[in-house]
N, C-alpha and C positions, 0 to 999 in steps of 0.2 A: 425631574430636573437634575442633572449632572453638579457634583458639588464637586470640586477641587479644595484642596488642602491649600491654606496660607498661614503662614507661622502668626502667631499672637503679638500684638503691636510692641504688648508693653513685656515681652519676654525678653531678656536679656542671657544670653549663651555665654558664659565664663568660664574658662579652664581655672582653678585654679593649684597650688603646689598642693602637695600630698602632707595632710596632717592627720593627728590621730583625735578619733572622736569617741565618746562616751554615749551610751546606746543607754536610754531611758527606759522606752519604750515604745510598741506599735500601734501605727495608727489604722484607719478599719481598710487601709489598701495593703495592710501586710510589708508597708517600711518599717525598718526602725527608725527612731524620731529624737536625734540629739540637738544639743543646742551651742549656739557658737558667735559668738559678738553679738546678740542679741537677736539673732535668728534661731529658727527652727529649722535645722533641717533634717530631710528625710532621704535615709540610704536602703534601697531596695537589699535586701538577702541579709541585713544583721538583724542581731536580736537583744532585747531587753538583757542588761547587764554586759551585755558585752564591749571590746576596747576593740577599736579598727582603726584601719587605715583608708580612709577615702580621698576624692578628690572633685570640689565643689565644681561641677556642671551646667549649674543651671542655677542663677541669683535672680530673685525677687523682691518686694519691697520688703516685706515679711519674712519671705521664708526661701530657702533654696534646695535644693536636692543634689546630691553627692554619689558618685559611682564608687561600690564598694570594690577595697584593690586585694584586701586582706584583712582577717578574723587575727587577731593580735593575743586577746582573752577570748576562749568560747563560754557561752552560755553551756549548761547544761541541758537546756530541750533541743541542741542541735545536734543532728544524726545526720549521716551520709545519706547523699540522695542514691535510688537504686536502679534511676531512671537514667542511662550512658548518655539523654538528650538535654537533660535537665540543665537551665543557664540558656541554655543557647536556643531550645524550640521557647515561643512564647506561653505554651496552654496554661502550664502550672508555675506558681511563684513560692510557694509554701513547702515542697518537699524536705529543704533544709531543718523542717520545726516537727519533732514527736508530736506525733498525729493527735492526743491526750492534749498537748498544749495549745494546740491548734485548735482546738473549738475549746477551750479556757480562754486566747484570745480573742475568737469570733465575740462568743459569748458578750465578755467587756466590751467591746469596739462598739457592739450593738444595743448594751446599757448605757454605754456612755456616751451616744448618738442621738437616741431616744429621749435623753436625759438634757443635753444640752441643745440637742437643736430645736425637739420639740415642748422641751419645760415638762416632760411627763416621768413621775416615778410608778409606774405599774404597782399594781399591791400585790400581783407576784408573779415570779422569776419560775418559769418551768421548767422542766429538766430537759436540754437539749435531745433532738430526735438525730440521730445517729447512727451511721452503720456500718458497710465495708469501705474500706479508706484506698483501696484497688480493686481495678474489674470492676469499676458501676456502672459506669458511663454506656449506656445502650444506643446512643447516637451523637455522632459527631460529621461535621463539614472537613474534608480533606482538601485543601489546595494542590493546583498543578501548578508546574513552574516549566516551558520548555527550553533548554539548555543548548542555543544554535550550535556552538561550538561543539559539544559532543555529540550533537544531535539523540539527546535521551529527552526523557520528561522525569520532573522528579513530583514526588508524591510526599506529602506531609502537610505538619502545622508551619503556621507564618511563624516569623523569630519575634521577641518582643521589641513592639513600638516599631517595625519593619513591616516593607511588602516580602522581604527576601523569606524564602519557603526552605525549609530544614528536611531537608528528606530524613525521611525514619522507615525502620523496617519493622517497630513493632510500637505500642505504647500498653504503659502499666494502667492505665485509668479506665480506656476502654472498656466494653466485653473482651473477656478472653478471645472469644471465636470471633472478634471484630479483630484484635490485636495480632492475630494470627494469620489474617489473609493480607495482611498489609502490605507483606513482600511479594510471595505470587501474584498480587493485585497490580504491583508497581512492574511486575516482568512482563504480566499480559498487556498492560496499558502501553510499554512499550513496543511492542512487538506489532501496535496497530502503526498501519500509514497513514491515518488522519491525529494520530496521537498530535500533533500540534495543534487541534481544533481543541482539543476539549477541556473544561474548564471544569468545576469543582467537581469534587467526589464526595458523597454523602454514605454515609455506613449506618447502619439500623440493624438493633439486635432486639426482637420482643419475638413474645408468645408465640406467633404465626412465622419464627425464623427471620432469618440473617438478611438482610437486602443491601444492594449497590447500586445506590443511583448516578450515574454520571451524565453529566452536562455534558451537552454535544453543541458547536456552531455549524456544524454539516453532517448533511446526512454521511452513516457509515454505509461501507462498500460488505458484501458478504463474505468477504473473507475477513475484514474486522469484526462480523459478528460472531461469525467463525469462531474466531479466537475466542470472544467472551462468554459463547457457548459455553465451550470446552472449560475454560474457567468457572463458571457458573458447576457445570457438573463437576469437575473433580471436587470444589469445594460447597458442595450442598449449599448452595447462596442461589436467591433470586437477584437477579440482574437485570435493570430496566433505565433507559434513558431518556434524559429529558433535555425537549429542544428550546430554544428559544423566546418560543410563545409558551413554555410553560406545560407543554401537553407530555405528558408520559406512556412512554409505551415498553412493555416488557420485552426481550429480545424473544421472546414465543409465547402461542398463548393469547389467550384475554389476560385484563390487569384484575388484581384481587389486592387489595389494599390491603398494607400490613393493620397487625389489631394486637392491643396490649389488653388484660386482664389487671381489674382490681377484683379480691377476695373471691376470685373465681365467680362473678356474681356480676360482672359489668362488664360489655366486652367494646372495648371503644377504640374503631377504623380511624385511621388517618391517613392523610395525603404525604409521601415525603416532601418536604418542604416545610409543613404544618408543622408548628408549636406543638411540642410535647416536654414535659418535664422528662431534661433526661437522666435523674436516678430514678429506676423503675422500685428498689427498693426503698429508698426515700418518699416517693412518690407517693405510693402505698399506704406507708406513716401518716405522711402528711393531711393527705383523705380524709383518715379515720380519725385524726386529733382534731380537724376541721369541725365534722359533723359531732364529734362529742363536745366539744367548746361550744357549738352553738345551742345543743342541746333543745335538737331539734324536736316539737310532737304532732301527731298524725292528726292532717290537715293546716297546717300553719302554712302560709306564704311566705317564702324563703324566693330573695331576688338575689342572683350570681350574676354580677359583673366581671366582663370581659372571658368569658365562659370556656373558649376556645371550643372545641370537640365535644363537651361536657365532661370533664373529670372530675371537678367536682357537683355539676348539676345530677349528672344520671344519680351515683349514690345517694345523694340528701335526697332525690324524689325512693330513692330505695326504701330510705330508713322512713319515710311515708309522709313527708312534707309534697304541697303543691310547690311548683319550684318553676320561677320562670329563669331563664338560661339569655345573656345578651351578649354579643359579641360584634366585633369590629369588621372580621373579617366575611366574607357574603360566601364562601367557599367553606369555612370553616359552621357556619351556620348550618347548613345543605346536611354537610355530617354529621352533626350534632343530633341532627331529625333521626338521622339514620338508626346512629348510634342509638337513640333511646326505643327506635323500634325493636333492634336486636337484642338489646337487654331488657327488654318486655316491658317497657317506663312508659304509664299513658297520663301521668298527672307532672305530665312537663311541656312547658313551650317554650320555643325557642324564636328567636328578633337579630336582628340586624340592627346596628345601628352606631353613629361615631359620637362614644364616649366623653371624648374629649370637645363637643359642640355641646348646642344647647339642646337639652333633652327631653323640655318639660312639656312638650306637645305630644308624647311617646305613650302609645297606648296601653304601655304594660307600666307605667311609671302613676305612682297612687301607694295609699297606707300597706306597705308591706310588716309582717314582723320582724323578721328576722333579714341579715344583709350579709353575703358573703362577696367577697372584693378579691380579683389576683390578677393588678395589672402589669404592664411593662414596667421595665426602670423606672420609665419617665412618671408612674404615680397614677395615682388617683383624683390627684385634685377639683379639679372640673365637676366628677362624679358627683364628686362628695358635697357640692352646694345646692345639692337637691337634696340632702337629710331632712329637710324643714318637710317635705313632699310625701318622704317616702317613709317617718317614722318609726326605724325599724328599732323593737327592742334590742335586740343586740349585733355587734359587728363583728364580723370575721376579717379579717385585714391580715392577706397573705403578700409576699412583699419578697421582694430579688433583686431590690437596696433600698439598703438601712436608714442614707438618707435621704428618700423620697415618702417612707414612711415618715419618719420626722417631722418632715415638713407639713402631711399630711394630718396629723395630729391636731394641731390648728382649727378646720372646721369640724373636726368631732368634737374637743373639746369646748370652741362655742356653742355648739347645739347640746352641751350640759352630758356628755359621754364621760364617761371614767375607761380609763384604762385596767380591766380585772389582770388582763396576765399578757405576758411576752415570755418568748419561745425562740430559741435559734434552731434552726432545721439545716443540719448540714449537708446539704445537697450538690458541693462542689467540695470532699477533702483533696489536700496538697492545694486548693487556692485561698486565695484569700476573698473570695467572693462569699458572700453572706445571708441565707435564705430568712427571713425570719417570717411568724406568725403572729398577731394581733388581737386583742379580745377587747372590746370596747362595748359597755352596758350603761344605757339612759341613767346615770345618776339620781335615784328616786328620794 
């Protein structure tokens, strides 16, 4: 169903004069959060202690939000961004904040999320998983934008809260070898005659090399493939396009799906398009603190909702749990099978099936031990009203917002669950996005 955009009824749009406001503190979107005639409001780009200049934009019953004009007092966690696109591409909001303070704020946003929305104090606070703050990012979606008037296309991220697209010639957060073809990428792409057809651009950097998937509306002529050839070998990149209906085909050759590596010991295909966590070095972390949190032993029933490919199902059947694997997507399942052939995994199966319906006719659904969870934004909830079903001694509750975990707190804590530990996993630094992990054990 095509969904159009309508402004919110009860949204009120207000210029108003330029005053100075006193910066509190941030909230878990990475504003800072002052207060003013008995409002709250929240200015994108300042920081805790700091004195600014804004100018209120956007008034609500409660609360309003202010465009920052000028830093008047700086904080001391604010450093120069190094990124010449920073402000104006949308991807990152956090560059302005020492990366060290930047998960000290994740951190609290995520205590005091947990804490207030879901009424849970964990009985302990783990030490965040952490890594490279540039060059993680192993996959990203590039937008095109075609430009009648010049007749070019431009290639980058959207601006924030915009459809308008910011051309760039490199980014700090990528893979390097992603961040590096971005310019030659943007020269070949022009240099095609259907460059007006073709819509996003997808980059992927794992184990099995560098890929470029581009969306095509019409078939290319061979002299556009020509070019992406040529492209493709100067820059050691696999180059493969995808049409319409979703079918991919490499510009030569059969297709071989790219494949990322956990602990050299799990080797798991995907489709580009497909869901993959993408810090591969976060990712990794993440894995290994999963399956040691649940403290898994050889033969236990361990059920992974929303499984994707299996990343974390292959390894818990590694570490020698029976492990069923369930996911939403019927494509993503297919792979999962595969995947656990290649990594030699016979004490796993994998299901289909929509998480968010009712489940309880589902033939893998019955007394599990153990429950690992890693759904979209939108949560868990639904899943989680079959605890009474499924039994499990303990939960693994992996999470990519804060407050949908929260929320989901609720029916663990009715089925008599304790919260043992929380965990922030920073799997997005320079934004303000917030990975976190979960430990929830039957209260005995």
């Amino acid at each position: 169903m095509a969904q159009f955009f309508k402004p919110k009824p009860n949204k009120l749009k207000q210029t108003s004069a330029k005053q100075q406001f006193e910066i509190r503190d941030l909230d878990h979107l990475g504003a800072g959060v002052a207060h003013h005639q008995g409002k709250i409001v929240f200015i994108p780009g300042a920081l805790p202690g700091e004195k600014v200049t804004a100018q209120i934009v956007e008034q609500k019953k409660r609360h309003a939000k202010a465009k920052l004009l000028s830093v008047d007092t700086q904080s001391a966690g604010r450093i120069a961004s190094s990124c010449p696109y920073y402000g104006e591409c949308g991807g990152c909001d956090l560059q302005h904040l020492d990366l060290a303070k930047q998960r000290e704020y994740k951190q609290q946003a995520l205590i005091n999320l947990v804490d207030k929305m879901g009424h849970v104090n964990p009985d302990e606070i783990a030490l965040p998983l952490a890594g490279e703050g540039w060059y993680y990012r192993r996959k990203a979606r590039l937008a095109t934008n075609y430009q009648r008037d010049s007749k070019t296309l431009k290639l980058g991220f959207r601006a924030s809260s915009s459809n308008q697209v910011v051309d760039i010639a490199k980014c700090p957060v990528l893979a390097k070898e992603l961040s590096d073809i971005i310019a030659p990428l943007t020269l070949s792409l022009n240099q095609l005659t259907a460059k007006r057809s073709l819509g996003h651009v997808e980059l992927i950097s794992v184990e099995s090399g560098p890929w470029v998937v581009i969306r095509i509306t019409q078939l290319l002529g061979d002299s556009d493939k020509q070019i992406l050839l040529a492209f493709a070998q100067a820059h050691q990149v696999q180059v493969a396009l995808l049409d319409e209906h979703g079918q991919i085909d490499p510009l030569v050759g059969e297709l071989q799906l790219p494949f990322y590596l956990l602990d050299n010991e799990c080797r798991l295909s995907f489709s580009p398009g497909n869901f993959i966590q993408v810090n591969g070095e976060m990712n990794s972390q993440m894995v290994r603190q999963a399956i040691n949190w649940l403290n898994v032993k050889p033969g236990e029933r361990v059920l992974d909702l929303f499984c994707g490919v299996g990343n974390f199902t292959i390894p818990l059947a590694k570490a020698g749990a029976e492990v069923v694997g369930v996911e939403g997507v019927v494509e993503m399942v297919a792979q999962a099978k595969l995947n656990a052939a290649q990594s030699d995994v016979s004490q796993v199966e994998f299901y289909h099936a929509d998480l968010s319906a009712d489940i309880s006719y589902q033939p893998w659904l019955g007394r599990i031990d153990k429950l690992l969870i890693d759904p979209a934004r939108a949560g868990a909830f639904e899943s989680l009203q079959w605890l009474k079903t499924m039994k499990p001694q303990s939960v693994v509750y992996v999470s990519c917002n804060p407050v949908s975990l929260a929320r989901d707190c609720e029916p663990l804590l009715k089925q008599g669950y304790k919260m043992r530990k929380l965990g922030l996993i920073d799997m997005f630094p320079q934004t303000h996005h917030i990975e976190a992990m979960a430990l929830f054990e039957l209260d005995k």
